[in-house]
N, C-alpha and C positions, 0 to 999 in steps of 0.2 A: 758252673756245672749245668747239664742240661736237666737233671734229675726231676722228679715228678715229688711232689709229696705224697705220703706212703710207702718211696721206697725202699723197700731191703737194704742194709747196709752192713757187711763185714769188718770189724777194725783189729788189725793181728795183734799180737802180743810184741813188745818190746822187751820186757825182761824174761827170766827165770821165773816158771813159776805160776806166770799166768797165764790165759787161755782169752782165744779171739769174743770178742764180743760182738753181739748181733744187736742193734737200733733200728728205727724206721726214723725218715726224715720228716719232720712235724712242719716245719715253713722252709721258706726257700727265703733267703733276703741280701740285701745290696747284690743287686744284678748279678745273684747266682756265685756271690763270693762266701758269702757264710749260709751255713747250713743250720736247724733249730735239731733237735734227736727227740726222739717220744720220753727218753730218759736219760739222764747224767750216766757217764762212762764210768764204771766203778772203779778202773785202775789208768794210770796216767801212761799216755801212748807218744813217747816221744816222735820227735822230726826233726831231727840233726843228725850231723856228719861229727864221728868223734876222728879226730886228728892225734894222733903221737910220733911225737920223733923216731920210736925208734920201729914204728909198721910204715915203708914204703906208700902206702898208699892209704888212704882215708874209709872208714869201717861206716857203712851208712845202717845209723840206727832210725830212721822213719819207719814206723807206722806203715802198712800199706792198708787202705779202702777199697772193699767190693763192694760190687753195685752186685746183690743178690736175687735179685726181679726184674731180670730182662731178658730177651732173646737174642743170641747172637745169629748170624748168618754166616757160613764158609762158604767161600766161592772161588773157584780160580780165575785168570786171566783170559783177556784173548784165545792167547797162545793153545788153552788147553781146552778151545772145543774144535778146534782142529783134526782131522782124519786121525788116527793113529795115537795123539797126543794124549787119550784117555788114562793112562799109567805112567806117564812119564813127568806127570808134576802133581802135587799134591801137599799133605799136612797130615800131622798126627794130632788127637785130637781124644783127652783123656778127662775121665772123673775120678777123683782121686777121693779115699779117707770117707769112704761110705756115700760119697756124693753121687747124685742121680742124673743122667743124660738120658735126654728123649730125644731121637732121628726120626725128622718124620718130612 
């Protein structure tokens, strides 16, 4: 990962029950493959794919990871700084569950 020490970190919930927890990144080690947290994760955050015969396709139980202290950028293409091409391509683009977005 390219992560900084210090930063922000989201890890979701995997079961019932519990709720995402928030860490910062304490070291960074073996060439950005393991991460250290400021503190042990209090409930266990799976990363596998559960398989059963009789569900067509495979139920991905991971974990997802946000990086909570960064900036993103939205940009378009070529295409859309073009004469005319102002509204005709675009993204939506939300904060969701009390979350705060700054345009600036």
């Amino acid at each position: 990962v390219d992560w900084e020490v210090g930063t922000e970190l989201v890890i979701t919930p995997t079961e019932r029950g519990q709720t995402e927890e928030v860490r910062r990144v304490l070291s960074i080690e073996d060439n950005g493959l393991t991460i250290r947290l400021d503190e042990p994760l209090r409930h266990e955050h799976l990363g596998i794919w559960y398989f059963n015969e009789e569900i067509p396709t495979p139920t991905d139980l991971r974990a997802a990871v946000g990086r909570l202290t960064r900036n993103v950028k939205v940009q378009g293409d070529e295409r859309s700084l073009g004469y005319g091409n102002a509204y005709m391509f675009g993204v939506h683009i939300g904060a969701f569950h009390g979350g705060v977005m700054r345009i600036e």
